[in-house]
C-alpha positions in Angstrom: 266.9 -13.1 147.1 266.0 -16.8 146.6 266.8 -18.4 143.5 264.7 -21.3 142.1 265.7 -24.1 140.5 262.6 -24.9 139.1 260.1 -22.4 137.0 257.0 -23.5 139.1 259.0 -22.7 141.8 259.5 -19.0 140.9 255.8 -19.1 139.7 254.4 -20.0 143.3 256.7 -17.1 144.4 255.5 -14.5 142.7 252.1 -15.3 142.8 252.6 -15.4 146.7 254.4 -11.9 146.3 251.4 -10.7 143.8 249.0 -11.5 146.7 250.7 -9.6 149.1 250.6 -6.3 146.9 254.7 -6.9 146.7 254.0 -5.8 142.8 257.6 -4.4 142.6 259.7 -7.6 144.7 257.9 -9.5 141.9 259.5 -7.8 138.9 262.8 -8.3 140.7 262.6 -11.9 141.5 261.0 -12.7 137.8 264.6 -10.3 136.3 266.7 -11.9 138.4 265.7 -15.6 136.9 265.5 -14.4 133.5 268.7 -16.1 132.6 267.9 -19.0 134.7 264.8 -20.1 132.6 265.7 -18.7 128.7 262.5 -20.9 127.7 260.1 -19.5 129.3 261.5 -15.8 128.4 258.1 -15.1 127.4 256.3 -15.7 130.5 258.5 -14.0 133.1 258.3 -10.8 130.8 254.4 -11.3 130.7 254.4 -11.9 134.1 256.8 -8.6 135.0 253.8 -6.8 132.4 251.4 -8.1 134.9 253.1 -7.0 137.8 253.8 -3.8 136.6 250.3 -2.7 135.8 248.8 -3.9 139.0 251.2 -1.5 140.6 250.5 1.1 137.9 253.7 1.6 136.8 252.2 2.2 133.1 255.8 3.3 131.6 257.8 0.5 133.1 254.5 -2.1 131.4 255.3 -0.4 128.2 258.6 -0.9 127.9 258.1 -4.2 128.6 255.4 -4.7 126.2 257.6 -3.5 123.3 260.4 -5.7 125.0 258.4 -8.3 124.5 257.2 -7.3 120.6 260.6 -6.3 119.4 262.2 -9.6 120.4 259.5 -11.6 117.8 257.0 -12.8 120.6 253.4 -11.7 120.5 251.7 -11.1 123.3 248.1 -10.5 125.3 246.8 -7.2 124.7 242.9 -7.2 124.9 242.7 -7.6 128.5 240.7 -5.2 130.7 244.4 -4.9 133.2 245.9 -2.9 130.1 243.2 -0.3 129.3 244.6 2.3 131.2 247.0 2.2 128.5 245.2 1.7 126.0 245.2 4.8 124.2 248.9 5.0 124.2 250.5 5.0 121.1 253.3 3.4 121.9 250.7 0.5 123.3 248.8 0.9 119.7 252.1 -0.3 117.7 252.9 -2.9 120.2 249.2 -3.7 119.3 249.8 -3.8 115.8 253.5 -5.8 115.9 252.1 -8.6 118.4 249.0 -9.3 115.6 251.4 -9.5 112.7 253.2 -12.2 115.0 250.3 -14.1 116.4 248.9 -14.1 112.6 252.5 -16.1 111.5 251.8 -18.3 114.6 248.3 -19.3 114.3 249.0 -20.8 110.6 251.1 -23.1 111.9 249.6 -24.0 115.0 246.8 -26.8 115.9 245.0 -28.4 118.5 247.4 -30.9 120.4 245.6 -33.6 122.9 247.2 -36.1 125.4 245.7 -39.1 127.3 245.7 -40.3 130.5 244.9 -43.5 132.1 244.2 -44.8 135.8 246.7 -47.2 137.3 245.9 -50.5 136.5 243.8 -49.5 133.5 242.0 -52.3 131.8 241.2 -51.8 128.5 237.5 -54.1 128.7 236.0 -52.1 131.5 234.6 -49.0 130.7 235.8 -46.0 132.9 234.2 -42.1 133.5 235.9 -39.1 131.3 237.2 -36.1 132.8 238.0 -33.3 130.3 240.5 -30.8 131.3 240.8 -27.6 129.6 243.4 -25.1 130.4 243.1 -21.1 130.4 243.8 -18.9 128.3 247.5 -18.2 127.1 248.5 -21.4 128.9 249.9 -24.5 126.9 249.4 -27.9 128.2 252.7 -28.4 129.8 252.0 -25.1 131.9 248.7 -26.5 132.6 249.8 -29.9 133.9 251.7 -28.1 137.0 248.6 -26.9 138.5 246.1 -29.0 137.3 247.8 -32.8 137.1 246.2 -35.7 135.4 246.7 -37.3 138.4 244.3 -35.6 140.2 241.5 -37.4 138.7 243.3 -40.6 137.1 243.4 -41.5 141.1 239.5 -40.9 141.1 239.1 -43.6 138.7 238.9 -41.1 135.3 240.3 -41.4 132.2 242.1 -37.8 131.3 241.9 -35.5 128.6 243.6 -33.0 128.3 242.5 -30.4 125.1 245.1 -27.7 123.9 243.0 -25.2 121.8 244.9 -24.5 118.4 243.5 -20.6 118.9 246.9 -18.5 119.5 246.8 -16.3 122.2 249.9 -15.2 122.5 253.3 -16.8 122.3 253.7 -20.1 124.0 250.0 -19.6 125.1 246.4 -20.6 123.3 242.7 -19.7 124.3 239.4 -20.6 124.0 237.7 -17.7 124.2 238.5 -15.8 121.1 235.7 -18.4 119.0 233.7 -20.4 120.6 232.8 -21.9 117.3 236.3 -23.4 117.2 236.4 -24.4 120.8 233.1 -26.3 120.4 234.0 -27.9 117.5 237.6 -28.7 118.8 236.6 -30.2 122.5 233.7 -32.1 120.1 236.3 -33.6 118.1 238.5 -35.0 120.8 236.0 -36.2 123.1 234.4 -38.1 120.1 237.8 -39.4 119.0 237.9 -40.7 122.3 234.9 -42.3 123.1 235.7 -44.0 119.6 238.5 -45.8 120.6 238.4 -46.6 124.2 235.3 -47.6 126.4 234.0 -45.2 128.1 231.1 -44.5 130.7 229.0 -41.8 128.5 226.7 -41.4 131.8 229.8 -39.9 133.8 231.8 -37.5 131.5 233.2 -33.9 133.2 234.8 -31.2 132.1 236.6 -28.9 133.7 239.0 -25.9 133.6 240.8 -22.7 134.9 240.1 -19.3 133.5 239.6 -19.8 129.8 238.9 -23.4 130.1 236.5 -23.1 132.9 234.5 -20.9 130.1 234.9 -23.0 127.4 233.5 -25.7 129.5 230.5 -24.2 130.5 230.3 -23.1 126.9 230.3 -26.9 126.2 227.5 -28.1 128.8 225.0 -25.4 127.6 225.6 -25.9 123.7 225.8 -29.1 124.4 228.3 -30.0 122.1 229.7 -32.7 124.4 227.0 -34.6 126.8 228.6 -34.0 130.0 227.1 -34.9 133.5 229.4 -32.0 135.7 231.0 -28.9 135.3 233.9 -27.8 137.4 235.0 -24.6 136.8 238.0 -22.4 138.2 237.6 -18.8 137.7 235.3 -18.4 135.1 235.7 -14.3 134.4 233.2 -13.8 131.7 229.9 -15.1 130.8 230.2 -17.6 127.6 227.4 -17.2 124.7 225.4 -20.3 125.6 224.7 -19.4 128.7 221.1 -18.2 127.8 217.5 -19.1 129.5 216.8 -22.2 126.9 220.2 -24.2 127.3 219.9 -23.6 131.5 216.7 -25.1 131.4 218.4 -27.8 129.3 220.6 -28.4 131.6 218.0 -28.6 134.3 216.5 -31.2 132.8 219.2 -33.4 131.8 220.2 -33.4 135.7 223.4 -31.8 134.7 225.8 -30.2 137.8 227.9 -27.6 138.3 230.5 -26.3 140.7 232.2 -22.9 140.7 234.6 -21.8 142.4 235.7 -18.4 142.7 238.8 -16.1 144.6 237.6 -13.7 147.7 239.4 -11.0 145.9 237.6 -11.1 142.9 234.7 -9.6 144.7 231.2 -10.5 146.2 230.1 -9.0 142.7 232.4 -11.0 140.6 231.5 -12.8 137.0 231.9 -16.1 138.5 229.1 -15.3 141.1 226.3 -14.2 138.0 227.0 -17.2 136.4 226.2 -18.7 140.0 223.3 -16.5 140.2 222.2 -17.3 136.8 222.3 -21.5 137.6 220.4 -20.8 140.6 218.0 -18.6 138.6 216.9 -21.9 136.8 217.0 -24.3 139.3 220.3 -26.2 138.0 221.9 -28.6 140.3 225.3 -26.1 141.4 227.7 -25.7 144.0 229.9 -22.6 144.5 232.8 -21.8 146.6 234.6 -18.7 147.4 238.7 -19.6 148.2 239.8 -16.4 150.8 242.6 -14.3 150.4 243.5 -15.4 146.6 242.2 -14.0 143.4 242.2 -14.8 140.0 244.5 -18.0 140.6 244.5 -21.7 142.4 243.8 -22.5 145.7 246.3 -24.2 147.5 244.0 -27.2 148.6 242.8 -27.5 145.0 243.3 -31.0 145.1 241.2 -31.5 147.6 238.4 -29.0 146.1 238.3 -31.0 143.1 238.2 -34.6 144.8 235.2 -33.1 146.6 233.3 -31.7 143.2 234.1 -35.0 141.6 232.5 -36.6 144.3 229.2 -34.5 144.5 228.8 -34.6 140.4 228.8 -38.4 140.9 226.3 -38.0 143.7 222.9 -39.2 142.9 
């Protein structure tokens, strides 16, 4: 078995392995690097959890669950992957441990920002915004990997990057558990922003994976930052603000939106409605289905995003 010297490394690898259905290969590969990478201990035991219940090996996601619990981490627990479980006792008391531990967490946690600049940056020319927002139970440094400020610092943008002070589990924060908070938040640091540097107002995107591809469609239809685009990765669940009256808003502010989704989520998948429900009102969108991949980034993503940028700044 091939050992990795670097954590993204073993990432890529058993997402490649969780592609192919290789549920069980997974596990090993993320047990046998356990000792290799003893800060992220966390995420190779949530990422065994994962593994496990996609193969339905509900005993073997338990165990690790209470693994998990018992060594003073908190963890996810209210996705829809564990509700085969969910009437397990034991799951119930993992339920119960993990909430004491994210409760002792979230008082000490906050929202953390970090700033990027393109090459050659001058600060008396005003330059576009691009806000990146990670998913949920990422942190910023796990975000960077797949999503580098240098994807858009190249295009010319100033980079944001928001970590939400909502704890999602250990290591990892969320936007989706309050929307009020994540408005308010992103609010906060874009405004902070525009404060202190010069920025173009007319060319400000947001943009995000999972959670943050939510929260930033959450933020174009409150409005609670004036953005011009949207690009979001994986969007899995409708946000609140997504209603007839803040699409036609949109509409009429000229404001665009790409989606992209994975072929394995489905033809019927969440990030198709919301699709569906941009198209209902005439919004200016884009959507893209990536083949053979799920809930997770295409391997071109680069590229993908260089093209939405470019189409958002499209007359």
């Amino acid at each position: 078995m091939d050992m990795f010297s670097e954590y993204s490394q073993l990432m890529q690898a058993n997402e490649k392995l969780r592609s192919q259905n290789e549920y069980q290969s997974g596990i090993e590969l993320l047990i046998e690097h356990e000792s290799v990478f003893p800060d992220k201990k966390y995420e190779i035991l949530f990422n065994q959890l994962i593994n496990s219940m996609l193969d339905e090996n509900h005993e073997n996601a338990l165990d690790i669950h209470e693994r998990i619990v018992n060594d003073g981490m908190c963890t996810v627990v209210n996705w829809e992957l564990f509700d085969p479980i969910r009437d397990n006792s034991r799951f119930k008391d993992v339920l119960e441990k993990s909430d004491k531990i994210r409760q002792s967490l979230q008082h000490n946690a906050s929202q953390e920002v970090e700033l990027y600049f393109p090459e050659n940056y001058e600060t008396h020319k005003a330059y576009p915004l691009f806000i990146a927002l990670h998913g949920d139970t990422n942190d910023l440094e796990a975000f960077k990997v797949k999503w580098p400020a240098k994807y858009t610092t190249d295009l010319g943008y100033i980079t944001l990057y928001i970590q939400s002070s909502q704890v999602i589990c250990t290591n990892g924060y969320g936007w989706v558990p309050d929307f009020a908070i994540t408005n308010s938040e992103i609010s906060k640091a874009v405004s902070a922003v525009i404060s202190e540097y010069l920025i173009d107002e007319s060319n400000v995107v947001i943009g995000g994976f999972s959670g943050g591809a939510i929260a930033a469609i959450e933020v174009a239809m409150s409005n609670s930052v004036n953005v011009s685009g949207v690009i979001g990765l994986c969007p899995s669940i409708k946000p609140p603000s997504l209603t007839s009256s803040s699409l036609k808003n949109c509409k009429e502010n000229n404001k665009k939106f790409v989606i992209f989704a994975g072929e394995k989520d489905g033809p019927d998948s969440v990030e198709m409605e919301i699709v569906g429900c941009l198209q209902s009102e005439q919004v200016l969108c884009r959507s893209h289905i990536n083949p053979n991949i799920g809930h997770a980034y295409p391997a071109d993503f680069k590229a993908q995003l260089s093209d939405a940028i470019d189409w958002i700044q499209s007359l």
